[in-house]
N, CA, C and O of each residue as an XYZ file, in Angstrom:
532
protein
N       0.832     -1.190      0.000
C       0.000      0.000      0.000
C       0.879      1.257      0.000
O       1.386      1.649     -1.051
N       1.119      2.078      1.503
C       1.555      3.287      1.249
C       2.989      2.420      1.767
O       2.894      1.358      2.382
N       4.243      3.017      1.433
C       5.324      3.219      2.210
C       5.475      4.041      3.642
O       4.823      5.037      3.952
N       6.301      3.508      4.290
C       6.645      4.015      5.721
C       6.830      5.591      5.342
O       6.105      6.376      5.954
N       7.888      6.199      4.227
C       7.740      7.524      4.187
C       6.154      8.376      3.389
O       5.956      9.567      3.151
N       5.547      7.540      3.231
C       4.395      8.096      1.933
C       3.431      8.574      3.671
O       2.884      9.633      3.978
N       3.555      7.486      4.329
C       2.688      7.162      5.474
C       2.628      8.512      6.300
O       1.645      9.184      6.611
N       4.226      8.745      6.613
C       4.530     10.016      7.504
C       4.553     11.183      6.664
O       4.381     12.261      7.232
N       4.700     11.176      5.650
C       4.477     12.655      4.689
C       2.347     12.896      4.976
O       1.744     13.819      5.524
N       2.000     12.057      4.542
C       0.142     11.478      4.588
C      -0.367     12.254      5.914
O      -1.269     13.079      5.771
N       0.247     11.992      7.360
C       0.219     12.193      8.409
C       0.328     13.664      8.723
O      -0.421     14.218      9.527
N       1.199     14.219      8.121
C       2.276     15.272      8.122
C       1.475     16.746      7.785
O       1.542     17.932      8.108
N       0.630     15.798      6.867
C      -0.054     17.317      6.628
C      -1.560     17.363      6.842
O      -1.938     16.307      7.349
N      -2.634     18.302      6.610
C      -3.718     18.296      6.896
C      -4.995     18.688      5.954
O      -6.185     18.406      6.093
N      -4.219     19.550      4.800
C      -4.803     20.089      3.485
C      -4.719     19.144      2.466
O      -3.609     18.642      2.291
N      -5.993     18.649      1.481
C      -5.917     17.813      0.292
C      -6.918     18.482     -0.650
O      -7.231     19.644     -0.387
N      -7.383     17.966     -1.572
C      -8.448     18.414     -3.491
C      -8.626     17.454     -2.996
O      -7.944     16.722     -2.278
N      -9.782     17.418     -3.454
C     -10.736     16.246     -3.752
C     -11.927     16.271     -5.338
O     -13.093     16.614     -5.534
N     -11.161     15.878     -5.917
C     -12.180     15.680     -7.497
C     -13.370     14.794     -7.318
O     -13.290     13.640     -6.895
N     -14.198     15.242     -7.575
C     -15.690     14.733     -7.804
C     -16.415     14.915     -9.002
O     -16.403     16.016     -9.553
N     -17.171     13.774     -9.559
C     -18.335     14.327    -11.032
C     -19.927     14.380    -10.233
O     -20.249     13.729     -9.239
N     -20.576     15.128    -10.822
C     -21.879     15.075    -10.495
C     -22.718     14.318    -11.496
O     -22.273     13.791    -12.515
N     -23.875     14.317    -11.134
C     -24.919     13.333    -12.035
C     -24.458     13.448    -13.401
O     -24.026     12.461    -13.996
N     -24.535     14.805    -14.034
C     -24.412     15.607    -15.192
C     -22.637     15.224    -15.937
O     -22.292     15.283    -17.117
N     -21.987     14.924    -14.965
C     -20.383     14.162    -15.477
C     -19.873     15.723    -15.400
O     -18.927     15.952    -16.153
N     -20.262     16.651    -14.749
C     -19.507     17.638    -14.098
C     -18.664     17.805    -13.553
O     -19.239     18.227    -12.550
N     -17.529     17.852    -13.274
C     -16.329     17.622    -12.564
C     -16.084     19.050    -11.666
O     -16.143     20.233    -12.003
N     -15.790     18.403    -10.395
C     -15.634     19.602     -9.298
C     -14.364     19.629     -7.950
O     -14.330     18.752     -7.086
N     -13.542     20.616     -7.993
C     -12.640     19.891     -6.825
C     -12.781     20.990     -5.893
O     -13.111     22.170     -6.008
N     -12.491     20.372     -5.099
C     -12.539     21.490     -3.289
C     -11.678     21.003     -2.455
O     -11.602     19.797     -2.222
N     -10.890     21.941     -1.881
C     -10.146     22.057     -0.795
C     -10.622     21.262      0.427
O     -11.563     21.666      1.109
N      -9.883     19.990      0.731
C     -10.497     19.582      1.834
C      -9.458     19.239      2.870
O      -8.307     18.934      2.559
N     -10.068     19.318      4.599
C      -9.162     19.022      5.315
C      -9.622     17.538      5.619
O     -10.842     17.373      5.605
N      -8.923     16.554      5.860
C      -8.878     15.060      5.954
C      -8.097     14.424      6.988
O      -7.044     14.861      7.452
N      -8.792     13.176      7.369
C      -7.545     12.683      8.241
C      -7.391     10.698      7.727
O      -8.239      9.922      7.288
N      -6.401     10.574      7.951
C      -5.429      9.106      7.462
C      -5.311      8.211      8.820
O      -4.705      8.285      9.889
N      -6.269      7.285      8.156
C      -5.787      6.274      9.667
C      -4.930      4.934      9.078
O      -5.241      3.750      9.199
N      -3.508      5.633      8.264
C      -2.745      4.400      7.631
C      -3.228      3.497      6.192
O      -2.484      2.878      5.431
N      -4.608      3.646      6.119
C      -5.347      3.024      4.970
C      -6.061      3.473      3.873
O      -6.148      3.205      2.675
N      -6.667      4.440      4.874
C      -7.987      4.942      3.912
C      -8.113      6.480      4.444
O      -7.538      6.794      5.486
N      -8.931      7.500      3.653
C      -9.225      8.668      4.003
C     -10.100      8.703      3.956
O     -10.858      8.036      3.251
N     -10.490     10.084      5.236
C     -11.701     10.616      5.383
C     -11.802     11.674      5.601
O     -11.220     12.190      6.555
N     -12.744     12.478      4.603
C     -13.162     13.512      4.431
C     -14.596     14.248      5.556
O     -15.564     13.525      5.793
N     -14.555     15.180      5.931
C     -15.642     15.792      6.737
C     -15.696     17.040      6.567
O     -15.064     17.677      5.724
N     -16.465     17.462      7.370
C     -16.727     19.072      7.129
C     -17.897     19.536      8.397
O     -18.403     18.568      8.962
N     -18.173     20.367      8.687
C     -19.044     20.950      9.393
C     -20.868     20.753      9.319
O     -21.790     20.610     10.122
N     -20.733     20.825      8.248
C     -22.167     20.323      8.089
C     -21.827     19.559      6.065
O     -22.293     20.095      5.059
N     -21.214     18.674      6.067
C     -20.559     17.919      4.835
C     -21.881     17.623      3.941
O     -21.877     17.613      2.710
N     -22.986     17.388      4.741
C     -24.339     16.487      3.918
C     -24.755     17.876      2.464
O     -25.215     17.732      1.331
N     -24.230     19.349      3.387
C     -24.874     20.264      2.404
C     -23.693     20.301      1.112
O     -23.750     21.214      0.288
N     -22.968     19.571      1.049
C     -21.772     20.172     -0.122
C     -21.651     19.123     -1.542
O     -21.913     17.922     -1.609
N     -21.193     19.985     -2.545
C     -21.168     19.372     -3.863
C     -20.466     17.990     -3.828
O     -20.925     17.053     -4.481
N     -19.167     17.842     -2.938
C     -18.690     17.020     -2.671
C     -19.393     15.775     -2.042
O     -19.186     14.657     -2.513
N     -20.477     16.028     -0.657
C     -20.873     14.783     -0.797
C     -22.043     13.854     -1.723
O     -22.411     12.692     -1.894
N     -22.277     15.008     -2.096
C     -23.783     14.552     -3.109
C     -23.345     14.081     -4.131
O     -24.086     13.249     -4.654
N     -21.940     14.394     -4.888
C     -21.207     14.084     -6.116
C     -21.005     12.335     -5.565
O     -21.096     11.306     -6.235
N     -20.776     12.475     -4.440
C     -19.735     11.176     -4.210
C     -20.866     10.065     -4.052
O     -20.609      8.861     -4.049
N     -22.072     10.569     -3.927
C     -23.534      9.410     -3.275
C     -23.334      9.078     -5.337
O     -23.272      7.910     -5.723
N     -23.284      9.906     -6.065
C     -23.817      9.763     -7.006
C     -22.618      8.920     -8.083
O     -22.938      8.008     -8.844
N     -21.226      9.461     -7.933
C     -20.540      8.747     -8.592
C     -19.357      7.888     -7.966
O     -18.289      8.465     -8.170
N     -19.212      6.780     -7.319
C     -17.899      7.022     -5.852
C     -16.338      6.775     -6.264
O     -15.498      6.613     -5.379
N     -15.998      6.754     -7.605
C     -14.800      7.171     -8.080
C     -14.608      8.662     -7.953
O     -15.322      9.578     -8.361
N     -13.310      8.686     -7.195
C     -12.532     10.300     -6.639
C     -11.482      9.948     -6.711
O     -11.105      8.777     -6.669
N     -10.622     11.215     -6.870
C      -9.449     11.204     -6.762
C      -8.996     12.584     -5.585
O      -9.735     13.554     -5.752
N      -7.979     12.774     -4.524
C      -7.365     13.476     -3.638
C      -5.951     13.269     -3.897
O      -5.253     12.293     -4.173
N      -5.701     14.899     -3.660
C      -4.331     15.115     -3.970
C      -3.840     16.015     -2.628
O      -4.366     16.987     -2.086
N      -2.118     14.974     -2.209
C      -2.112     15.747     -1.407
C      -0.638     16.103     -1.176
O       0.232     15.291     -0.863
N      -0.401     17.938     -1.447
C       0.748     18.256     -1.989
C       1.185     19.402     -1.091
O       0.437     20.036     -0.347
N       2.685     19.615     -1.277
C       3.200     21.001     -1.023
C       4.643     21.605     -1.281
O       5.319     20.593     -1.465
N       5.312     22.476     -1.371
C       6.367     22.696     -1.658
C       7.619     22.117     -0.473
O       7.671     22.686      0.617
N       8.074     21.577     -0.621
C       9.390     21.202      0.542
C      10.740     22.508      0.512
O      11.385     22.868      1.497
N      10.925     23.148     -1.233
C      11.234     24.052     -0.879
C      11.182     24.757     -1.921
O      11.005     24.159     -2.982
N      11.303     26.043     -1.932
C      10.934     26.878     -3.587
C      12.247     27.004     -4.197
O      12.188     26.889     -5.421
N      13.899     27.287     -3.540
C      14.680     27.634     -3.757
C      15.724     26.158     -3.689
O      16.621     26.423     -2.888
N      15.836     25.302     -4.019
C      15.562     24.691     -5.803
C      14.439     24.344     -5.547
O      14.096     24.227     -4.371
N      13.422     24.047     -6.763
C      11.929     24.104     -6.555
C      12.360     22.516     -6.345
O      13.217     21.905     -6.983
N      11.475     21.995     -5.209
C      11.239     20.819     -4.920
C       9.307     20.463     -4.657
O       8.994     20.277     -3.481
N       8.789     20.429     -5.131
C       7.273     19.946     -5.017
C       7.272     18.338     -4.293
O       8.272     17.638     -4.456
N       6.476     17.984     -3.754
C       6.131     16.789     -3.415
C       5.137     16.556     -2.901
O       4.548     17.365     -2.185
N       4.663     15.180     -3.203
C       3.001     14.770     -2.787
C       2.558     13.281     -3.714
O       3.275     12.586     -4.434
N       0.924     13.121     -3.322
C       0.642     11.993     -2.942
C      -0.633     12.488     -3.925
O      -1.238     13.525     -3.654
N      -1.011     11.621     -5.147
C      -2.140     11.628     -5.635
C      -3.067     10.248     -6.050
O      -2.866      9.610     -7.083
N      -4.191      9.892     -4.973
C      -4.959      8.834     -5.174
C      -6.252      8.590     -5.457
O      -7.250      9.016     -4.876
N      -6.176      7.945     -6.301
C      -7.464      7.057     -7.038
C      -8.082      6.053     -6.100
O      -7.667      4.974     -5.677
N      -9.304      6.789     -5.879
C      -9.971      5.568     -4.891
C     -11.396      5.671     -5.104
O     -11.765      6.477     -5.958
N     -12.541      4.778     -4.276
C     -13.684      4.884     -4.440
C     -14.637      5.517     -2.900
O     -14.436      5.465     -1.687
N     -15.497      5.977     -3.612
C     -16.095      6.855     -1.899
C     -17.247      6.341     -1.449
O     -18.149      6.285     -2.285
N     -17.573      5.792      0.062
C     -18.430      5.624      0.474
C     -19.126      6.642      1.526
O     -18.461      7.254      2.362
N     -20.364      6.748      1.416
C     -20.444      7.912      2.976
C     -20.946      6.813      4.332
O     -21.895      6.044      4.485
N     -19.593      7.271      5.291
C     -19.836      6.371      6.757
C     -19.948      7.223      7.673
O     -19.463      8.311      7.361
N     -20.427      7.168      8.761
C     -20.772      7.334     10.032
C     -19.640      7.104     10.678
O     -19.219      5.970     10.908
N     -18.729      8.797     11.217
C     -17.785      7.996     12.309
C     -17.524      9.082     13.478
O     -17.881     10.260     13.444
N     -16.953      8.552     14.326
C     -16.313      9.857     14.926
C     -15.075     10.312     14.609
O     -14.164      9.486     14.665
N     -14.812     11.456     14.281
C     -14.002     12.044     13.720
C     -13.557     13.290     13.949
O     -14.003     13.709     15.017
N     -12.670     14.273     13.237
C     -12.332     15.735     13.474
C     -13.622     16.751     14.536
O     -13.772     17.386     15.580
N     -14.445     16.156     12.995
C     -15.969     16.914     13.391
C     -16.752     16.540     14.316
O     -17.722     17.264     14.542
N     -16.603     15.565     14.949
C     -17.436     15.474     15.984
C     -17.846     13.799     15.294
O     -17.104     13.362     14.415
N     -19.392     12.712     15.901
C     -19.680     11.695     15.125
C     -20.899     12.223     14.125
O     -22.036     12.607     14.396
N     -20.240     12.092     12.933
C     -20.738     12.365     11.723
C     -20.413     11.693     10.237
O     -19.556     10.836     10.028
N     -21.148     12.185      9.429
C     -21.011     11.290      8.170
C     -19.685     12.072      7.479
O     -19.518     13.284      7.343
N     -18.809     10.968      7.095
C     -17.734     11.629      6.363
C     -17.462     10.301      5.204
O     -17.739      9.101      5.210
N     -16.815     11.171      4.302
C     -16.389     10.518      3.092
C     -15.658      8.992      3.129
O     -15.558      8.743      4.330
N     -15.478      8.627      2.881
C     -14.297      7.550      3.092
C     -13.948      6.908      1.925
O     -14.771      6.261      1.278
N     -12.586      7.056      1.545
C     -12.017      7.245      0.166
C     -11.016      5.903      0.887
O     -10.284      5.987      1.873
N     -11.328      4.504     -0.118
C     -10.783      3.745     -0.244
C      -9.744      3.234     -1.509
O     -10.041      2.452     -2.413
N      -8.224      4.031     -1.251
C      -7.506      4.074     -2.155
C      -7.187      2.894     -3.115
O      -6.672      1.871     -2.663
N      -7.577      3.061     -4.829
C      -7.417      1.947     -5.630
C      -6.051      2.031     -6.416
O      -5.614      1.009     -6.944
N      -5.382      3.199     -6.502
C      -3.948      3.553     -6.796
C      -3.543      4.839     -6.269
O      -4.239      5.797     -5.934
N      -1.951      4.640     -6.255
C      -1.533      6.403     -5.943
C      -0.415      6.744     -7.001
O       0.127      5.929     -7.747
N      -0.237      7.720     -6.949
C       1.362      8.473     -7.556
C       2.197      9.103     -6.217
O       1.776      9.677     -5.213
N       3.147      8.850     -6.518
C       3.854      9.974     -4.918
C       5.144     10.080     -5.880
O       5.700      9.157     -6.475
N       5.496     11.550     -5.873
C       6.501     12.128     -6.415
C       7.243     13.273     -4.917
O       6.610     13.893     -4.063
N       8.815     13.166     -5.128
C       9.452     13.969     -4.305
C       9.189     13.901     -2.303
O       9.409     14.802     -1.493
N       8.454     11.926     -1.950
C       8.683     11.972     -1.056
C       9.702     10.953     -0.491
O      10.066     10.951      0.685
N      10.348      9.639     -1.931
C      11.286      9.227     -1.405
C      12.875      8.904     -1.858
O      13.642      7.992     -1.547
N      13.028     10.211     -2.837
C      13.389     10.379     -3.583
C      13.432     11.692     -4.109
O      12.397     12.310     -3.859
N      14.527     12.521     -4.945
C      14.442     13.470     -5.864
C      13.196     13.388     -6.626
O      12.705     12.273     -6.805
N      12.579     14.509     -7.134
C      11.170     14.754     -7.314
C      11.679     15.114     -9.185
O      10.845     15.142    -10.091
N      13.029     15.326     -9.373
C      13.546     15.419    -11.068
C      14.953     14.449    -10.819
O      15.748     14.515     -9.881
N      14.962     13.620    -11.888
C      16.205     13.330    -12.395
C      16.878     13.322    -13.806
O      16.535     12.603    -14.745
N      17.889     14.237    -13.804
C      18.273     14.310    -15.238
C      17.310     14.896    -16.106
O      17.061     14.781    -17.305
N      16.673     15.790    -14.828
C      15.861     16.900    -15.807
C      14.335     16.612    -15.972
O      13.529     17.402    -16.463
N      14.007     15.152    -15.407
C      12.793     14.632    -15.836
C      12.159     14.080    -14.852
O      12.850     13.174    -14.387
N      10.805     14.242    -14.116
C      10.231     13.920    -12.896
C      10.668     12.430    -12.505
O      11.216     11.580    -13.207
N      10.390     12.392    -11.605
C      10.315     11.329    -11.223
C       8.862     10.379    -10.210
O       8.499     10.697     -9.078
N       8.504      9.659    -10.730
C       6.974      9.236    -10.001
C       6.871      7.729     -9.822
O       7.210      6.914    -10.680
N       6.395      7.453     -8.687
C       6.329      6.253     -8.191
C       4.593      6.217     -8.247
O       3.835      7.040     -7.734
N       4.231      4.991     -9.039
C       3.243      4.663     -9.393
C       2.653      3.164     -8.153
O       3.314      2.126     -8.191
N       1.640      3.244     -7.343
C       1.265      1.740     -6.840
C      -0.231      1.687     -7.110
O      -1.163      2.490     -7.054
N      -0.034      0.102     -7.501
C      -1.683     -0.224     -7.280
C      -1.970     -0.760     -5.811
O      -1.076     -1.441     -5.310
N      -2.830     -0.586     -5.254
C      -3.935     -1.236     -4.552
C      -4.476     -2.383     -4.697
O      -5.026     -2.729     -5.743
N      -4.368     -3.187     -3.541
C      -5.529     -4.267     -3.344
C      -5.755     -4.789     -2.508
O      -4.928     -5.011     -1.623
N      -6.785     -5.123     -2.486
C      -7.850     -5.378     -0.627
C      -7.941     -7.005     -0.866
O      -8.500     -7.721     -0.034
């Protein structure tokens, strides 16, 4: 699944996107804060039931979350974690209190610049994994 460093970078931070389609094959992303219990993510929000995000996700439960940031600008180093997973809405206790939050069961990721140089020889570098349960 994730690596020991993918795990603690995952941990590390608190900001992710979250891509969603609506009925219409609309595509929508929003800033979300999330938390990682080693496996899977979950998404919440304050009152989550009212947002494009969860109604997208009742309707289509392929998503993708990306979760990135600069390590440093001065040589540009980017790094992060982008996964393909499917969304269910569960009941948990969480950030928000016990409430319904997303739960994004990762089916692949990309992670660039967390275990490893993020360019080599001029040309990214990306670590591709699949998933499986």
């Amino acid at each position: 699944m994730f690596s020991e460093r993918e795990v603690a970078y995952l941990k590390s931070q608190r900001l992710a996107r979250i891509a969603t389609a609506s009925a219409e094959m609309q595509s929508d992303v929003a800033p979300v804060g999330f938390e990682f219990d080693g496996r899977d993510f979950y998404v919440g929000g304050l009152d989550i039931t009212r947002t494009l995000k969860y109604k997208n996700a009742q309707v289509h439960p392929k998503v993708a979350l990306v979760v990135d940031d600069l390590e440093s600008v001065d040589p540009w180093k980017p790094r992060g974690i982008k996964i393909h997973g499917s969304a269910t809405i569960v009941e948990r206790d969480g950030r928000f209190g016990r409430k319904p939050y997303i739960r994004i069961v990762p089916e692949a990721h990309w992670s660039w610049g967390i275990e490893g140089p993020v360019f080599q020889d001029g040309k990214p570098v990306i670590k591709r994994t699949r998933h499986s349960r």
